[in-house]
C-alpha positions, 0 to 999 in steps of 0.5 A, spaced: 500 500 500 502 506 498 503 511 503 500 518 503 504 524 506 503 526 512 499 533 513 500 538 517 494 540 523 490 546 521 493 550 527 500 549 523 498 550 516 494 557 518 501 560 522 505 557 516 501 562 511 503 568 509 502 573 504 504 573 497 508 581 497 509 584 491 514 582 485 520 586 486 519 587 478 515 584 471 520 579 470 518 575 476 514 568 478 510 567 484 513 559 487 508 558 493 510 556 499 510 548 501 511 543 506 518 539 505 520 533 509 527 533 511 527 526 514 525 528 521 520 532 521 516 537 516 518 544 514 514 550 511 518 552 505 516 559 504 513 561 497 518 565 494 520 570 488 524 567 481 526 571 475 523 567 469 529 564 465 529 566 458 527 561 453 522 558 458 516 561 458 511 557 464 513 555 471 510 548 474 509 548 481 511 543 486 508 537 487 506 530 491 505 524 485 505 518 486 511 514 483 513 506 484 508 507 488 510 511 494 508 518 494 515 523 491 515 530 492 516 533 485 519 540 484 518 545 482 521 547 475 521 552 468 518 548 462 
């Protein structure tokens, strides 16, 4: 049986929230915020800016997929 991954309480999921600031320029894209497993414990990844790379025209956020199956985080990336 494949195994999900583990959410966090809703007490942590309201305090690990945060608002998207404005873009410190046009040539910017919004990565949101998401959970990372280091093993141990779950860490809140705050959302952040990226510049946009020439050439590559859309962002894909992060993602939980299942590969093999057992759940796999998927990075985000520029495609």
């Amino acid at each position: 049986m494949a195994r999900r991954p583990r959410l966090a309480s809703a007490r942590s999921r309201r305090r690990a929230s945060s608002r998207r600031p404005a873009p410190p320029g046009a040539a910017f894209v919004w990565v949101p915020g998401h959970w990372h497993w280091n093993g141990d414990r779950y860490l809140w990844i705050r959302g952040h800016y990226v510049r946009r790379h020439p050439g590559w025209h859309h962002w894909r956020n992060g993602h939980w997929t299942l590969i093999d199956g057992a759940w796999r985080w998927v990075p985000g990336g520029w495609y």
